[in-house]
N, C-alpha and C positions, 0 to 999 in steps of 0.2 A: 701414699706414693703419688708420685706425679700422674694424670689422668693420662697415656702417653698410650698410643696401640702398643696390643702386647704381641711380643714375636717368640714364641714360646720353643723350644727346643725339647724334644720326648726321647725319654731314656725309656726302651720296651723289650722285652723280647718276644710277646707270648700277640696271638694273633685276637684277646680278647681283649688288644685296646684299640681296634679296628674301628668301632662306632664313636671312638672317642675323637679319634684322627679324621675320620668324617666333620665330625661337626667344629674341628679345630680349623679344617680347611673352609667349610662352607662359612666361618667366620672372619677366614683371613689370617689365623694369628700361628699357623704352622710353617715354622720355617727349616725344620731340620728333625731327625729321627735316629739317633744311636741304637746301634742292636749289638744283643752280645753274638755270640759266637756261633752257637746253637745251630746245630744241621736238621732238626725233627721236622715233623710234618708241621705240626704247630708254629714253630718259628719260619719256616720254609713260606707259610702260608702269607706272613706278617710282609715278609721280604719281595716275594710275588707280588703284593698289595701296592706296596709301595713304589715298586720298580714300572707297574704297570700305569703309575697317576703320576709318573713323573716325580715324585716327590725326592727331595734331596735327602740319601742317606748315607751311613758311616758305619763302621763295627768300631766298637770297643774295641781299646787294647790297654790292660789295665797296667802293663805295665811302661806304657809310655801316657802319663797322661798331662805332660807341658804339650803333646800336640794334638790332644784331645778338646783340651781350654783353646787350643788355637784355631779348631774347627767350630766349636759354637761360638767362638769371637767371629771371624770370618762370617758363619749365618745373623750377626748381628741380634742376637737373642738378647732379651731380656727380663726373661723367664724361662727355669727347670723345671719339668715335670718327671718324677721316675713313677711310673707303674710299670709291673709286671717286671721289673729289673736287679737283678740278684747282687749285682757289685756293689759294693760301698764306694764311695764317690769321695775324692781328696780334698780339702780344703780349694788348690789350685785351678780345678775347676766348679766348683760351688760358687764360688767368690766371684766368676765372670760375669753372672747374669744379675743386675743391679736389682731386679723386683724379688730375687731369690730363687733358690730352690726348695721345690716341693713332692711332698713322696705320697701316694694314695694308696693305702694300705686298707684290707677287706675287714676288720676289725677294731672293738671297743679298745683302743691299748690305755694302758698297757697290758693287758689280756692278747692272748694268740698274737703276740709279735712271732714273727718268723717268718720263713718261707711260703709257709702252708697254711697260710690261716681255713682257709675254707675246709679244708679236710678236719681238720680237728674239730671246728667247731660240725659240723656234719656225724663227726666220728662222735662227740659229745654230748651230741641229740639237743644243741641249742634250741631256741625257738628266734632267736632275734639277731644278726648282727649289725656291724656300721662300714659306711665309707666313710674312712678319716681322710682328710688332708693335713697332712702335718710338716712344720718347718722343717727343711735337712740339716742337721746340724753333723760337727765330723763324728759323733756317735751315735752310733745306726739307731733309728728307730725312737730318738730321744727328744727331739723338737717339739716345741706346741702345736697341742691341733689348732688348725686356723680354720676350722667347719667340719661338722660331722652329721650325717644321713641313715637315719635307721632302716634298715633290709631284712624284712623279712625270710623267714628259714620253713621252707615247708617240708610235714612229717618226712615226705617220700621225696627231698630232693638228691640228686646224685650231687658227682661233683661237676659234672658237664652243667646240669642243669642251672647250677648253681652260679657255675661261672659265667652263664650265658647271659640270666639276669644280672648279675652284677655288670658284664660289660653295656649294657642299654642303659639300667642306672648312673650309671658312669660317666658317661658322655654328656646326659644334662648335669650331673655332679660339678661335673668340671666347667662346664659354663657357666655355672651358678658362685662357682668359689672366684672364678677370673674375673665376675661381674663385678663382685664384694671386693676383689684386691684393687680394682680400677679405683673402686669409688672409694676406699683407703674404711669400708666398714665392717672387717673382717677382725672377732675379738679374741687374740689368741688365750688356749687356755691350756697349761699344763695337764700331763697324763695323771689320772686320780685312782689313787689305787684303795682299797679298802684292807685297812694295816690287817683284818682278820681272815685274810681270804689269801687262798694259794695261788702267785700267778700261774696261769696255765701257757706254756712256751707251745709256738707252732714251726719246730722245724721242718725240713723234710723228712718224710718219712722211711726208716730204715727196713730191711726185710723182717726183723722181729718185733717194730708196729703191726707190719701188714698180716701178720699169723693170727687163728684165730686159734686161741686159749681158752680150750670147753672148761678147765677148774676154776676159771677163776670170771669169765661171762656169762650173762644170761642171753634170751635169744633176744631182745633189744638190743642189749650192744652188740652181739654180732649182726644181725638186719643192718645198723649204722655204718659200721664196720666195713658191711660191704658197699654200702654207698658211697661212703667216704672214698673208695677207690675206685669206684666206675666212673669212668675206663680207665683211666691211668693208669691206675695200679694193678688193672686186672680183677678189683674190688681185693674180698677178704683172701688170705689163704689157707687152704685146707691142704692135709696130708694125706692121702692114700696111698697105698701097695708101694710104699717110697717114692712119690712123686707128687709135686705141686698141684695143686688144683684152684681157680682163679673161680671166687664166688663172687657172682656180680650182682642178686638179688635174693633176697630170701625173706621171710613172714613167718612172725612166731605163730602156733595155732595151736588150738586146746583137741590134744592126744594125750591116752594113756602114755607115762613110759616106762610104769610097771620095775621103777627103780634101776634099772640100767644106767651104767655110768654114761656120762655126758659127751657125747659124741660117737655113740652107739645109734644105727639104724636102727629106725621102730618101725617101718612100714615103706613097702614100694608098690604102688598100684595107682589105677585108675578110684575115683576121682582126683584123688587128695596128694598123690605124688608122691615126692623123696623127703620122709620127714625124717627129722634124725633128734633123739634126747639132748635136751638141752639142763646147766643146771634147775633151771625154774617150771622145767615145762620140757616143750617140744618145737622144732622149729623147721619149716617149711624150704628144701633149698629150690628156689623157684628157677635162677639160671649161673650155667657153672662154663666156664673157659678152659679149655687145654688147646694144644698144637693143634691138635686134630680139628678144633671147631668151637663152637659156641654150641651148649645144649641145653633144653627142660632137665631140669632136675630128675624127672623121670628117664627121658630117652637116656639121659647119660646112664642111671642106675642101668637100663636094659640092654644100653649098647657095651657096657664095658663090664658087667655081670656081676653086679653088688647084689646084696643079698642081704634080707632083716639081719641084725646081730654082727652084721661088719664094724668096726671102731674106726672114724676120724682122729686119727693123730692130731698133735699139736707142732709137732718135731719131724723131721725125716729118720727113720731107724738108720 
């Protein structure tokens, strides 16, 4: 491409492309910011950010999108960036910005395309993933990467945790891919799938992802489980007295369980807490969420009056 300043226009919604939108301004090459819809705290935050630095912004509306093209023609862009942004993108407006558009996705693809990549890989006990930048073409998720960044996955991250590093990696990511598109040495490479391997899809996740299932886990995947959902999700969910319970951290630990079905209290006390049978073992519930609070795995046993030999459902009766 032509060596030309880039004026890059951000497709966002989530407030962890904050560090990115930093360093797009302290380079000059931010000239506009589309958000979708979204009232949460998270999108609220992105929207605050931006309203407060003056930055020019827009909502989505997908379904007028001849005047969607005619806002990013108007901020004079010449580059798309979607992170963090759930709509599929028309032809119409793809085609305005002459250097392209481009989508920064948390993962190896074609492995965890989706919404959710981080959750699943978290929920899967990866050890590794990538910042791809990949071309947008009209079918989602399918363009060449044009650079990829390997991201480490630590044993105990959450998904905050998770997301947090990725938005700091990110921000130099993306300077680093804008540098390469200037100087025209960026080598695209199609998605490489290995014919013998199952792709693993990252949607969002549904209420019976989020259940934890004592027949068929061990206490790793529930420990993941609940990671994978702190805080989003409330982490894992457990069933009690017919009602939800939101596990946000837990540690498999070597207890008898004396052959009790899997999700059977084995013990409540001091030092060692709420441990409850697991299929393989025994697993530690360290911190649990309801209405009422956030508790220890023990204070909740004491405050709400469990008792060894109680069963965690999988199901609500």
């Amino acid at each position: 491409m032509e060596n030309k300043a880039i004026r890059l226009v951000l497709f966002a919604s989530s407030s962890v492309v904050i560090p990115t939108i930093n360093k797009l301004l302290q380079a000059g090459q931010l000239v506009g910011v589309v958000l979708t819809a979204r009232n949460d705290a998270d999108a609220m935050q992105l929207k605050q950010q931006l309203d407060q630095g003056n930055i020019p912004n827009t909502y989505y509306q997908p379904e007028n999108p001849e005047q969607m093209a005619h806002q990013v023609e108007s901020w004079r862009a010449n580059t798309g960036l979607i992170f963090t942004f759930s709509h599929k993108l028309p032809l119409s407006i793809i085609n305005v910005c002459r250097n392209g558009f481009y989508n920064l996705h948390a993962s190896a693809l074609p492995q965890y395309r989706g919404a959710m990549p981080l959750y699943w890989q978290i929920r899967n006990r990866e050890s590794q993933s990538y910042l791809s930048m990949i071309k947008v073409e009209e079918a989602f998720d399918s363009g060449d990467i044009m650079l990829q960044q390997a991201m480490p996955l630590h044993v105990l991250d959450t998904l905050n945790s998770l997301g947090h590093m990725m938005a700091e990696l990110s921000a130099e990511f993306v300077q680093e891919f804008l540098a390469k598109l200037q100087e025209s040495s960026l080598i695209a490479k199609p998605h490489l799938s290995d014919t013998d391997s199952v792709l693993i899809a990252a949607p969002m996740p549904n209420q019976q992802d989020l259940m934890v299932n004592w027949q068929t886990m061990n206490g790793e995947d529930i420990a993941a489980l609940a990671r994978a959902g702190n805080p989003l999700f409330n982490g894992a969910m457990l069933v009690w007295n017919q009602s939800f319970i939101g596990l946000l951290q837990a540690t498999p630990v070597k207890h008898a369980n004396y052959g009790v079905p899997a999700g059977t209290v084995l013990h409540i006390g001091e030092p060692e807490g709420l441990i409850v049978a697991t299929l393989d073992g025994a697993l530690r519930l360290d911190v649990l969420t309801i209405t009422e609070g956030v508790f220890s795995g023990l204070t909740f046993a004491e405050r709400f009056g469990l008792d060894a030999g109680i069963l965690f459902g999988s199901t609500p009766e």
